[in-house]
NUZADREN-246113 format. One record per residue: residue in one letter; x, y, z of N, C-alpha, C, CB in turn. Coordinates in steps of 0.2 Angstrom, whole numbers, plus 5000, padded with zeros to 4 digits. Each point is the difference from the previous one (the first is absolute). Glycine has a CB too. Layout:
// NUZADREN-246113
AXYZXYZXYZXYZ
...
***
This chain:
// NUZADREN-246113
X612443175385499950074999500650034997499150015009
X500950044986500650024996500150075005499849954986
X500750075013500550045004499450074996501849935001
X498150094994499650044996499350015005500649954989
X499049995015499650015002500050005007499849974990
X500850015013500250025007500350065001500149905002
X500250114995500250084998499350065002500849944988
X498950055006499250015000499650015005500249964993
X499949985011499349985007500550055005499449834999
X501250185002500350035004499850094998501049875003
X499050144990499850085002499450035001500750014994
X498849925003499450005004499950005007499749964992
X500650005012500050005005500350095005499949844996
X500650185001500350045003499550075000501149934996
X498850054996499450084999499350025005500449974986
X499549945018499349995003500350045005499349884996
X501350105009500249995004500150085001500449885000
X500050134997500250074998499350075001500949914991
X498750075005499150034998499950005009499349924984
X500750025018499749995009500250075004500349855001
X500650144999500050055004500150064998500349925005
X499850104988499950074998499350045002500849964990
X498649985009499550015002499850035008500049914990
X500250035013500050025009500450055002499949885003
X500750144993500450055001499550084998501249914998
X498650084996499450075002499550015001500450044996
X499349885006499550015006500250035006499649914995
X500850075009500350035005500250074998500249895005
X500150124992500250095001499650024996501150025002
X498249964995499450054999499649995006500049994987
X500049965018499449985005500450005004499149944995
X501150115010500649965003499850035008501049994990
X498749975015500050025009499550015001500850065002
X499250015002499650035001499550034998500649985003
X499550054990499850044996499549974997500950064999
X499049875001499449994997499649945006500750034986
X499750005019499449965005499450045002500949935006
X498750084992499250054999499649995007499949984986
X500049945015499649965002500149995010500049954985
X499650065018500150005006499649945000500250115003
X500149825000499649935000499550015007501049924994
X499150105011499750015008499850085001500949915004
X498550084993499650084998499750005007499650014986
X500349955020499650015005500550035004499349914999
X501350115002500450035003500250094999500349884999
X499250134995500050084997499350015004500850004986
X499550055017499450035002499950105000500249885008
X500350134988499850084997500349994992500250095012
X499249964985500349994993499950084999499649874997
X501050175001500150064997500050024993500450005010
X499050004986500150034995499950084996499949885002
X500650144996499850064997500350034994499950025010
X499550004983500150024995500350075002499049934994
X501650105002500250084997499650024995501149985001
X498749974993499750034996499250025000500949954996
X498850025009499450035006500150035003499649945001
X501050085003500150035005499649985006500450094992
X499649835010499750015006500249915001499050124999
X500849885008500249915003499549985002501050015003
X499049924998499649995008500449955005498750014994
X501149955010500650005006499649935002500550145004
X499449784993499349945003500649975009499149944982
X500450065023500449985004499449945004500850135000
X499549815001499749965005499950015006500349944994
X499250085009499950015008500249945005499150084997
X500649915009500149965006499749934996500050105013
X499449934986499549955000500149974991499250075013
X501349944982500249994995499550014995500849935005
X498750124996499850054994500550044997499050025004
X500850004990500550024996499650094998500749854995
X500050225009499450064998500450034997499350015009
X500350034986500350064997500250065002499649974994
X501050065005500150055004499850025008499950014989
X499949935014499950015007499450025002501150035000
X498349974996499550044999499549965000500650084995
X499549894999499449935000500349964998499250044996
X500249895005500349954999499849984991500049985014
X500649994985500249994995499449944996501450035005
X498649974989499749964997500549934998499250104998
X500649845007500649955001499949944994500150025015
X499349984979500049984995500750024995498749985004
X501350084998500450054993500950005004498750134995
X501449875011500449975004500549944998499350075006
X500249884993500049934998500150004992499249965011
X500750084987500449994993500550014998499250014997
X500950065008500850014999500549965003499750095000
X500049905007500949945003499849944996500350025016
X499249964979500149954996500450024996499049975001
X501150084995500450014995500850015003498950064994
X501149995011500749985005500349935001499650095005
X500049884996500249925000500249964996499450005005
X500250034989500049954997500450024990498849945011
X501450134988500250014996500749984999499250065001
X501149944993500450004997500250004994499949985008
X501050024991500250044994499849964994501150065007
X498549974988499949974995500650014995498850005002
X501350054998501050014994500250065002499849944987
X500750095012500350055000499850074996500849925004
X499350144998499850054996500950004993499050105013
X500849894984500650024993500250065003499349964987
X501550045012500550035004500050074997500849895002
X499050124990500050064997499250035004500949954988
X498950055014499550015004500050025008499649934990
X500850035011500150025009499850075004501049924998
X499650114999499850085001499350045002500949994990
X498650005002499450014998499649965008500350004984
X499749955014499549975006500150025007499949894994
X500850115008500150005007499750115000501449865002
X498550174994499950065000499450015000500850034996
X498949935001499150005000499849985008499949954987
X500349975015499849995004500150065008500249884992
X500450135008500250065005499550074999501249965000
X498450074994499750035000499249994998501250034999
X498549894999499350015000500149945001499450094992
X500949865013499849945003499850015008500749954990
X499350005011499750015009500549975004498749974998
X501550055005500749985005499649985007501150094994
X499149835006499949955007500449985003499449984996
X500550035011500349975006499849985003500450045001
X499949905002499649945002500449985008499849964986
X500050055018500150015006499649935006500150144996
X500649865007499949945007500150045005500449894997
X499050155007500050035005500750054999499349905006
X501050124996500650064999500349984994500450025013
X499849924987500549974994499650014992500449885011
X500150154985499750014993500249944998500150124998
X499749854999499849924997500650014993498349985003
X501150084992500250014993499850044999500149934995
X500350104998499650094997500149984992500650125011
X498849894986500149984992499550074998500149844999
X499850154994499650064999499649944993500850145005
X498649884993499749964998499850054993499649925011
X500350064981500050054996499149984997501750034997
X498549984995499449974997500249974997499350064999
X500049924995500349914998500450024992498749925006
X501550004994500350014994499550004993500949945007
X499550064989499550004992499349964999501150014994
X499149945009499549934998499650005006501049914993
X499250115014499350015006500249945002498950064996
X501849895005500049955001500550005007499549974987
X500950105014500449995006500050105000501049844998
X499550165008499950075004500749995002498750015005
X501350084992500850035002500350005006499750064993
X500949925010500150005006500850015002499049934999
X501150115008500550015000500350015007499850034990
X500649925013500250015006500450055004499849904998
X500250135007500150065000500949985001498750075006
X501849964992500650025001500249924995500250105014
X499449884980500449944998500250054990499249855010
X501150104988500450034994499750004996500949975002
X498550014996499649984996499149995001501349954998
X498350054997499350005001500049924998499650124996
X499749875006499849944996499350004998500749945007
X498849984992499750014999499549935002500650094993
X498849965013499949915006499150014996500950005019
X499249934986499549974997499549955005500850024990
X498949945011499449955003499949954995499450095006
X501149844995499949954997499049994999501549955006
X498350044986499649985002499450065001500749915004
X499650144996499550085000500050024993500450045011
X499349974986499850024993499750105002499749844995
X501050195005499750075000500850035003498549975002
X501350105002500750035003499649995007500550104990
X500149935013500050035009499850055000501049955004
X499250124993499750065001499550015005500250004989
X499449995008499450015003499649995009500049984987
X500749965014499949985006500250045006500249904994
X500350175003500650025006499650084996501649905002
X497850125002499850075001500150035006499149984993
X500950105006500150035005499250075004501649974993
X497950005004499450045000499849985008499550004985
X500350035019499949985007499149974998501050105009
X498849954987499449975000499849944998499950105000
X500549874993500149944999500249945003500050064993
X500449975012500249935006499450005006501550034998
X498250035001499349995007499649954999499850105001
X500249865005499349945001499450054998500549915011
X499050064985499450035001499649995003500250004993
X499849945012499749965006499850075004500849885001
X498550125002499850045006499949965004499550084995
X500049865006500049975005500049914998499450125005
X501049875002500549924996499949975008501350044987
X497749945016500149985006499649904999499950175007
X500249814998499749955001499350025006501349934996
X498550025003499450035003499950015010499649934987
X501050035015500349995004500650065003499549894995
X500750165001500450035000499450095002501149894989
X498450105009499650065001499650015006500050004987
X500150055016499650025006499350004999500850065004
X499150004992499450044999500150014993499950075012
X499649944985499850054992499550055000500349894993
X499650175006499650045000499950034993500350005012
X499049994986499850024992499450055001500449884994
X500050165002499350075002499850024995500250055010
X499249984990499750034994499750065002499749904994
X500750155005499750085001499650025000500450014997
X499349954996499250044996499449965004500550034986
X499849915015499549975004500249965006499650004990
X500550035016500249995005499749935003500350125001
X498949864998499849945003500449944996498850065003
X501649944992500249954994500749995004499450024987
X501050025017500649985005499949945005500250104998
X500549885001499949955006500950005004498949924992
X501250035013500549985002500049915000500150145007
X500449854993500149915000500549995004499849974988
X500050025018500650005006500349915000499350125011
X501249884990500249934999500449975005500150024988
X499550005018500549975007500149934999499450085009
X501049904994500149935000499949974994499750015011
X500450034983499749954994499249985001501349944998
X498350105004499549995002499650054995500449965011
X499650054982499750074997499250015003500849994988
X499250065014499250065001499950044997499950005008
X499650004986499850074998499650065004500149934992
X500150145008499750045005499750054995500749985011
X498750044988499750054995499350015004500649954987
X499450115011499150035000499549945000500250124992
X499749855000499549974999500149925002499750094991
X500949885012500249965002499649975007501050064992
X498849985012499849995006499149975001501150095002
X498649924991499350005000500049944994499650155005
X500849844993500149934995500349935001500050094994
X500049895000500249935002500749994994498649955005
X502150044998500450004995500349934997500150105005
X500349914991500249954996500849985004499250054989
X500849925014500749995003500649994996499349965007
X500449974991500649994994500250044994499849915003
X499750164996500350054996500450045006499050004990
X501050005015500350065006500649954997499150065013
X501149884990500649975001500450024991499449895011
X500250084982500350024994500450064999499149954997
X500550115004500450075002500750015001499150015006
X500949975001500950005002500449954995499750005014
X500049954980500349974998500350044993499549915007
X500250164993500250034994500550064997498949965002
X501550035007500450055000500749975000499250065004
X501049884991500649974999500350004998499949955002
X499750104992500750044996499650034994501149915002
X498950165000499550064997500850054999498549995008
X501450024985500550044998499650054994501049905003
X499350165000499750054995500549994990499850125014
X499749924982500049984994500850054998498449974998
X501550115004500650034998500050065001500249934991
X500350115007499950105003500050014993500850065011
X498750014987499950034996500950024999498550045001
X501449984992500750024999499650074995501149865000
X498250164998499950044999499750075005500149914991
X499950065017499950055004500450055002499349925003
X500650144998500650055003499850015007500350074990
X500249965015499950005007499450055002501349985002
X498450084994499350025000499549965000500450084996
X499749884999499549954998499749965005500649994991
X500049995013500149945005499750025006501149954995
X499150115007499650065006499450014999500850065002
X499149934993499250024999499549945001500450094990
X499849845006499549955001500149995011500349944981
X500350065019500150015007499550065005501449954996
X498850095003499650065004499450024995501050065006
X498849934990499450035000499349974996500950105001
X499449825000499549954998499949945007500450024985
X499149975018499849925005500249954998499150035003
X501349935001500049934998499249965000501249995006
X498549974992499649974997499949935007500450064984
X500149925017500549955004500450015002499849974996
X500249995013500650015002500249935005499950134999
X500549844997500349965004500749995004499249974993
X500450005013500450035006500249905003499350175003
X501449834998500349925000500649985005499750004988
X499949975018500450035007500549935001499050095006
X501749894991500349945000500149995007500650024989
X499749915013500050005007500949995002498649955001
X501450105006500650045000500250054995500449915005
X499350114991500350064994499450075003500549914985
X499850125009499450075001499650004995500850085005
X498749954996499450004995500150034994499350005009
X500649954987500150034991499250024997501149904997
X498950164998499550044998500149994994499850095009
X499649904985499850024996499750044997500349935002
X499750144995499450035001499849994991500350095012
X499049914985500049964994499750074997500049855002
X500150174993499450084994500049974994500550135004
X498949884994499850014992500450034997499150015002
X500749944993500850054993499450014995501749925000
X498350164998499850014994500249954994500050105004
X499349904991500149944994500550044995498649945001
X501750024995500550024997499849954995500950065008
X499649954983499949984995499949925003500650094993
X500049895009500049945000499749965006501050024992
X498750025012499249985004499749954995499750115007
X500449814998499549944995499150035003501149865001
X498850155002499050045000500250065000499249945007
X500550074987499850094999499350025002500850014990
X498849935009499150025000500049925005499450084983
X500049935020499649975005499549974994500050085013
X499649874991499549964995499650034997500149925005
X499750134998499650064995500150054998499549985002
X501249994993500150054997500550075002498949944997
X501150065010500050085003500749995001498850045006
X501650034994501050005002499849995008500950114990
X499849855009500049965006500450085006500349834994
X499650205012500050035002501149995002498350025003
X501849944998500649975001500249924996499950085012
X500849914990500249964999500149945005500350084991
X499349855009499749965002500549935000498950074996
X501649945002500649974999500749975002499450044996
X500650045005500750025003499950055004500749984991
X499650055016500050055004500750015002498949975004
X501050124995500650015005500049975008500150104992
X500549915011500049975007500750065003499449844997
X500650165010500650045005499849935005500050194999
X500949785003500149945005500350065005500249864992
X499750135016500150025003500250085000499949895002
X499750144996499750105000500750014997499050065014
X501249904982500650034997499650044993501049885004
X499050204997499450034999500650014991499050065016
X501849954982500249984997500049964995500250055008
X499649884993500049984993499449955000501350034997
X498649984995499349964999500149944997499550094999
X500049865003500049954997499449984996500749985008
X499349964986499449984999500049945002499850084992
X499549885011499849945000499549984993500250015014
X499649924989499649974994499549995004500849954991
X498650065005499349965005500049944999499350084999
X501249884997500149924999500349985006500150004989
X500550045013500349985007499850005006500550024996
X499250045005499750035006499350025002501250045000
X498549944994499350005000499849935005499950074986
X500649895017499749945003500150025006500249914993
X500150145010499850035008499850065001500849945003
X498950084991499550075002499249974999500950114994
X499249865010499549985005499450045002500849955003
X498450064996499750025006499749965006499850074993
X500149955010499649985007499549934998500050135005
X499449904990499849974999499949934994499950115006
X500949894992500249944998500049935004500550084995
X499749955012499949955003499449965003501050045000
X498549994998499649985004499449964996500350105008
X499349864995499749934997499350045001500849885003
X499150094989499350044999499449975001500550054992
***
């Protein structure tokens, strides 16, 4: 080999060498500690999660109880599907590249002012505090910034095609389980279903000993269907209303309360708990009422579909169900019986 070309192989080599660690040198002081550890590997250890928007002006506060439900605000319990996506993302994000230095400023000012700031708690111990922003240009990563580090970044979910945003809300109502009743069949005393208008169509289904009995008016002079009594109790394993108007006002809401009947009331006696009430009303037909007319033709007098509902005389706020859900335990009397 000529001196010409050893010469040569050696500035190549120097320039690779060289490229290596100039490289790893601002890798590390662009990505350097702490500031870009995002990611909490042992999410089963966080058991409160504090998030709160400035630019909403409001928080919410998800906490795991004894029995490791997870509740909003202390109030209700949390919807633990929408829970499970977050400490997914807590787990499992990270830094896709850094925010461009001429930029730092900008983002870390956004985030402090329209991002969501999170705290991630082991019992007393604060875990982490980051604040989470929106996405970038492309929708492919999400602004990010740990609290007291020098710099922003920009994380991400190997394998996620989208942003984090959307994961870290602060709406209480959006973190509510929608769940009303979540029993096994085994788990329920009693169920009591009444009909106002027609008081012979009530009944009770006492379930001593996992023993279910129906008790009704027309129940005693007939012959029932047993294994529809036993089906019953199987239909309350996870009845969840559909949603709250967001177009009702608190007059509104008093009125269908005070000065309209439930139609339906179901009444659901867990064993060891206290007794939970549904009470169920007619909701006027509106545009997007799927029956407007009955098969001849004529307007339907209500809407046959959806109902408002109040869960225990919480006379406050309203719910709507679906007659797809809960039309399988408004039951009458006479359903059970063998013709």
């Amino acid at each position: 080999m000529t001196n010409r070309k050893i010469l040569f192989s050696l500035i190549i080599l120097a320039l690779v060498v060289g490229g290596y660690f100039l490289l790893k040198r601002n890798t590390q002081s662009t990505l350097s500690g702490d500031e870009t550890e995002f990611a909490i590997k042992d999410t089963k250890r966080i058991d409160k999660i504090f998030l709160r928007s400035r630019f909403q002006n409001t928080s919410a506060i998800l906490t795991k109880n004894a029995q490791g439900i997870w509740m909003i605000n202390n109030r209700y319990e949390a919807d633990g599907a929408k829970v499970d996506i977050l400490l997914n993302a807590v787990k499992n994000m990270r830094v896709k590249s850094p925010v461009s230095k001429d930029y730092w400023d900008i983002v870390v000012k956004n985030l402090a002012t329209k991002g969501v700031k999170v705290e991630l708690y082991s019992g007393d111990n604060k875990i982490k505090t980051y604040y989470i922003g929106g996405p970038t240009p492309d929708q492919m990563g999400t602004f990010a910034w740990i609290e007291d580090a020098q710099k922003p970044y920009i994380v991400h979910i190997e394998g996620f095609q989208g942003y984090l945003s959307p994961r870290f809300f602060v709406n209480e109502k959006d973190w509510r389980s929608k769940i009303i009743f979540a029993y096994e069949p085994s788990d329920i005393e009693w169920v009591k279903a009444e009909w106002p208008e027609d008081e012979k169509q009530s009944f009770i289904i006492n379930n001593k000993d996992n023993n279910p009995i129906l008790e009704s008016a027309i129940s005693q002079s007939a012959k029932l269907n047993e294994n529809k009594v036993r089906s019953y109790l199987n239909y309350f394993d996870k009845l969840a209303y559909e949603g709250i108007p967001i177009d009702m006002r608190a007059n509104d809401i008093d009125s269908v309360y005070n000065k309209t009947k439930p139609f339906f009331i179901l009444t659901l006696k867990p064993k060891g708990k206290p007794e939970q009430i549904l009470q169920i009303h007619y909701k006027g037909l509106k545009k997007n009422s799927k029956m407007q007319l009955d098969r001849e033709g004529v307007q339907m007098p209500y809407d046959i579909d959806s109902y408002y509902a109040f869960f225990n005389n919480n006379s406050k706020e309203l719910l709507m169900v679906q007659d797809f859900v809960f039309g399988k335990v408004m039951k009458k009397a006479s359903d059970f019986i063998i013709d």
